[in-house]
C-alpha positions as CSV (number, residue, x, y, z in Angstrom):
1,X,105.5,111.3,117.3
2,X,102.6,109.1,117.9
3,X,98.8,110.5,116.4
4,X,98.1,111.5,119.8
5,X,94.7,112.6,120.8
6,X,95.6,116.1,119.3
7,X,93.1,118.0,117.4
8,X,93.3,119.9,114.4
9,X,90.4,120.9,115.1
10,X,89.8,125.0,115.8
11,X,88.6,124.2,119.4
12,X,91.9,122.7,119.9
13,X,94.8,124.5,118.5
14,X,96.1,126.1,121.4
15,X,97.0,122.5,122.8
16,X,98.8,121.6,120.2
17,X,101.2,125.4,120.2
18,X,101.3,124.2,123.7
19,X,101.6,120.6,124.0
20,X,104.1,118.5,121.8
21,X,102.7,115.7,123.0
22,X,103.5,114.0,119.7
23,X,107.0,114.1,120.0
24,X,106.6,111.7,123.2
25,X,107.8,108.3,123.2
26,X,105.5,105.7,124.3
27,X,107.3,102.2,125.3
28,X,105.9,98.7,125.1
29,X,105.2,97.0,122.2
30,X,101.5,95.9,121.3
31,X,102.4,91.8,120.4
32,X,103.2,90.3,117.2
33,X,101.3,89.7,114.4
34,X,103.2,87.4,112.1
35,X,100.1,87.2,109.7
36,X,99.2,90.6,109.4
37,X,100.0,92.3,105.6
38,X,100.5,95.9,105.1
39,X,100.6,97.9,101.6
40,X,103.6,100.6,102.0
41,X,103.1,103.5,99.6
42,X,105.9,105.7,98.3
43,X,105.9,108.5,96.1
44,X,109.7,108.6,95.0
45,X,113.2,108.3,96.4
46,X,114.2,111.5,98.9
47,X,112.4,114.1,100.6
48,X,112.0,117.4,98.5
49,X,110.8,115.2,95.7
50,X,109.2,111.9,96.7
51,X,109.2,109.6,99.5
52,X,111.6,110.5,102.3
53,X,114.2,107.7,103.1
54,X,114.2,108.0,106.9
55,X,111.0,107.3,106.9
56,X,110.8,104.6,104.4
57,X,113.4,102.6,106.1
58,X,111.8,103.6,109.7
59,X,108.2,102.1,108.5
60,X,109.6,98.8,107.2
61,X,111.7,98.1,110.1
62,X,109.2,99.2,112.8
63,X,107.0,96.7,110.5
64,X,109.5,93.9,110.3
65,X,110.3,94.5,113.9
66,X,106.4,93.9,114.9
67,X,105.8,91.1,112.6
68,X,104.0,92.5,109.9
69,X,104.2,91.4,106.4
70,X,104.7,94.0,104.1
71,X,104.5,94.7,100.2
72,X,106.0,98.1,98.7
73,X,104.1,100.0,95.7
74,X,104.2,103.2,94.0
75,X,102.1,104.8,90.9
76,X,103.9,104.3,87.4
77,X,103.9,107.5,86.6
78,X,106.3,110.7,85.6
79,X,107.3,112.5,88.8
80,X,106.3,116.4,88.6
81,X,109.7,117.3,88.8
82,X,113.0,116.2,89.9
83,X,115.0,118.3,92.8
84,X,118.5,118.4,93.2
85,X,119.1,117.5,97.0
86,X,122.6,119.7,97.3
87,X,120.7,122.7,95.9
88,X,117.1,122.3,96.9
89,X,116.1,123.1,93.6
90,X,114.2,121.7,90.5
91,X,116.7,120.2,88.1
92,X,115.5,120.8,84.9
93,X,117.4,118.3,82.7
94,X,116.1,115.5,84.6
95,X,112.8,113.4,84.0
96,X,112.1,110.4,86.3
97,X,109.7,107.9,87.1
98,X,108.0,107.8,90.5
99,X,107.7,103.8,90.4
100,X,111.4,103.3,89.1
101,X,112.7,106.2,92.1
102,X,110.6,104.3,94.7
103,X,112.7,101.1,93.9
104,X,115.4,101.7,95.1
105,X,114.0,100.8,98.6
106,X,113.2,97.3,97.5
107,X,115.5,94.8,96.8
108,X,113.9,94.1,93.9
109,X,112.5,90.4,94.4
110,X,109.9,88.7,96.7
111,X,108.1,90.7,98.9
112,X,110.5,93.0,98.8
113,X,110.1,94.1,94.8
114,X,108.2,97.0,93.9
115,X,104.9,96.8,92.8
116,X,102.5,99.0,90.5
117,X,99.9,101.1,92.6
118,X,97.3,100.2,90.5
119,X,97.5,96.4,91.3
120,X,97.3,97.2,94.7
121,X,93.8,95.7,96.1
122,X,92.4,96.1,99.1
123,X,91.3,92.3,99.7
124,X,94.7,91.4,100.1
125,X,96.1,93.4,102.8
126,X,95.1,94.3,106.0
127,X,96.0,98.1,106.5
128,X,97.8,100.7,104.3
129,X,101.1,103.3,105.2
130,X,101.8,106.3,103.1
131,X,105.3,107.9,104.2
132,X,106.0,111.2,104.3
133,X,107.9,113.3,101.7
134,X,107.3,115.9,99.2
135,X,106.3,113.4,96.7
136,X,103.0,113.5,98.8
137,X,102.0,116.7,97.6
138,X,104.0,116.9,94.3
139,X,103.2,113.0,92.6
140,X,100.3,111.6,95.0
141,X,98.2,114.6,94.7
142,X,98.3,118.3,93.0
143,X,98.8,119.9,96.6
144,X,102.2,121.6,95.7
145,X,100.2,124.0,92.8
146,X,96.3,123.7,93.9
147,X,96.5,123.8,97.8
148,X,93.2,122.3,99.9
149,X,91.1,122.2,96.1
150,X,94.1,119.8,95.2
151,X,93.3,116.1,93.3
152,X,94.8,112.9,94.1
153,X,96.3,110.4,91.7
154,X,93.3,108.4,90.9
155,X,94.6,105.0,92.4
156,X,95.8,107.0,95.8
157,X,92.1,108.3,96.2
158,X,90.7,104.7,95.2
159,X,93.0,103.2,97.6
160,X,92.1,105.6,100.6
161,X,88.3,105.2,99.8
162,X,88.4,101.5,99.9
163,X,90.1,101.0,103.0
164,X,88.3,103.5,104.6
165,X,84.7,101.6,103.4
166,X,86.5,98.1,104.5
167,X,87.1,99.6,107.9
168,X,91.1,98.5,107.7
169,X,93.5,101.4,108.9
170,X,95.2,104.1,107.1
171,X,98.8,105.0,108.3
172,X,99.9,108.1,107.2
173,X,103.2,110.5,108.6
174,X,104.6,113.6,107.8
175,X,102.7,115.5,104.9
176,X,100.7,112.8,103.9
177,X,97.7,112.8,106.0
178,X,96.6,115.6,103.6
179,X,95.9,112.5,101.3
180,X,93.3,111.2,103.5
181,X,91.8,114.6,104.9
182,X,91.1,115.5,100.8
183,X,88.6,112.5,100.2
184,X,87.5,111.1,103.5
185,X,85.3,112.7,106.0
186,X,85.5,114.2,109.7
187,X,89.2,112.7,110.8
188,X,91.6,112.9,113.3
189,X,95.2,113.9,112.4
190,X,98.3,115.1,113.7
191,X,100.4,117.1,111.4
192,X,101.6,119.4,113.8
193,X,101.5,122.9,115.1
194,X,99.6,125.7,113.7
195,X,102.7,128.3,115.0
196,X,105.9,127.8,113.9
197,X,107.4,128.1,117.7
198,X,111.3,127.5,117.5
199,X,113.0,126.2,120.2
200,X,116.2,124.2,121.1
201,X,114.2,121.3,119.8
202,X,113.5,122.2,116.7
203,X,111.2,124.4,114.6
204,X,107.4,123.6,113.2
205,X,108.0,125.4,109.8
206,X,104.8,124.1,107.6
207,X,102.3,125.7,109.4
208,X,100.4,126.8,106.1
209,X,100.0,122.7,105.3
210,X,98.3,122.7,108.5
211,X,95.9,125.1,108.2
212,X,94.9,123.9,104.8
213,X,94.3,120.6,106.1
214,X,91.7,122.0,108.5
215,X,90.1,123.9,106.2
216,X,89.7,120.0,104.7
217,X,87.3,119.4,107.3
218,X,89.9,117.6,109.6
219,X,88.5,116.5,113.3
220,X,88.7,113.9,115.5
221,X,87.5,110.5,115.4
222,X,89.2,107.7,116.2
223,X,86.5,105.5,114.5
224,X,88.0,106.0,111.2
225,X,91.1,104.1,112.2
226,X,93.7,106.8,111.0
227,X,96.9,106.7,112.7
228,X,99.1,109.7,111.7
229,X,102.2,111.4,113.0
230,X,104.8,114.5,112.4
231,X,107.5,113.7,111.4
232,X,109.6,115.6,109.9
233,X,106.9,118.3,109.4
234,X,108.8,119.2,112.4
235,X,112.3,120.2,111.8
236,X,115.8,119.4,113.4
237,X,119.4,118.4,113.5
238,X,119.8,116.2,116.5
239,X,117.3,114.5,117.5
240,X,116.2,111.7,114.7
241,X,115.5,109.2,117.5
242,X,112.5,111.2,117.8
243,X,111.1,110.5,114.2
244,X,112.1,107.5,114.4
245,X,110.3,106.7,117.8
246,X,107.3,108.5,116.7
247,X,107.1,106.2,112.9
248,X,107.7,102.8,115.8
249,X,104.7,104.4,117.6
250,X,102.1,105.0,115.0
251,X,103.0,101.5,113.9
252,X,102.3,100.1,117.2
253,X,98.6,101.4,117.5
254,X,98.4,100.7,113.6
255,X,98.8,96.9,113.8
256,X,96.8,97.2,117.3
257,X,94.1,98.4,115.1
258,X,94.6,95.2,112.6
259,X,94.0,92.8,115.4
260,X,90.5,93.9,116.3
């Protein structure tokens, strides 16, 4: 599910009902780069409520296996709700913490240990990834209740801004380019289809989220360095291999992006 050259862009929308040219796998690998050092962004633990773990563990191992160094953070703050994954629903006896949920992918020393959001700095890393998840539009931003006039957590729209001004990419899958297309200008994105067209492969079910995004101003531009893809915007049983080939492509092109 690479960020293909597919617009968002009105013009364009008929290619991507047409085309799912982001589900396509694209081999060869674009070198290693055993000094490069990405910020990871999660939102929470699990996918109706914060950061989805498929592609949490996808991102760091398609990092690892490229070389990258990589530091996990999250913003210390209350989560907007808590969701029972069995049920699908809110579960209103819990309150958690989207820093102390977003732990449990670290291992909790070195590298590997979660860090506050708000330490993150821009001069210390080369490029940023924000998975995908719910917690994208329920704990890094206000998109859940307020749609395209939705805020960001202030450290989220400070991070986006100031490696967007330092010219280092911005990673982004699933839901969470909508992060980037709220405070940065005239970008290109994939998110997916406009038409939820089912087929044996799956179904494109959050076709609302990607009209809002255009109505953000989304376009193409390749000179913003924002690599985005699908993911499980696009829904399905049996074919994972796919999201995880897509996450393994967008990191490809991301540390390509790094080395120039």
């Amino acid at each position: 599910m690479l960020a293909s050259r597919a617009h968002l862009a009105k013009q364009a929308a008929a290619m991507l009902v047409r085309q799912p040219a982001c589900l396509m796998h694209h081999g060869g690998d674009w070198g290693n780069w055993g000094n490069t050092n990405i910020a990871v962004v999660f939102s929470g633990c699990g996918w109706w409520d914060g950061t989805d773990i498929h592609e949490a563990a996808y991102t760091m191992y398609h990092l690892s296996r490229n070389g990258a160094r990589f530091q996990i953070f999250a913003p210390n703050q209350q989560q907007m709700h808590v969701v029972d994954h069995m049920k699908m629903q809110p579960s209103s006896s819990d309150n958690r913490n989207v820093m102390m949920e977003s732990a449990r992918f670290s291992h909790g020393q070195g590298m590997m240990q979660m860090n506050d959001l708000s330490k993150l700095d821009v001069n210390s890393f080369d490029a940023v990834i924000f998975p995908g998840g719910h917690g994208v539009v329920k704990n890094l931003s206000t998109f859940s209740k307020d749609g395209k006039d939705c805020k960001l957590n202030n450290d989220v729209e400070r991070i986006m801004k100031e490696f967007h001004r330092s010219r280092k990419p911005i990673g982004l899958s699933s839901m969470a380019p909508l992060l980037a297309c709220r405070v940065l200008p005239n970008l290109e994105v994939t998110m997916g289809y406009e038409r939820d067209e089912s087929s044996r492969w799956g179904r494109w079910p959050n076709t609302t989220m990607v009209q809002a995004v255009k109505s953000m101003g989304a376009y193409v531009d390749e000179k913003n360095k924002v690599i985005s893809t699908p993911t499980f915007m696009w829904e399905t049983d049996y074919h994972y291999h796919y999201i995880f080939d897509g996450i393994g492509n967008m990191v490809k092109h991301f540390m390509r992006m790094t080395a120039k």
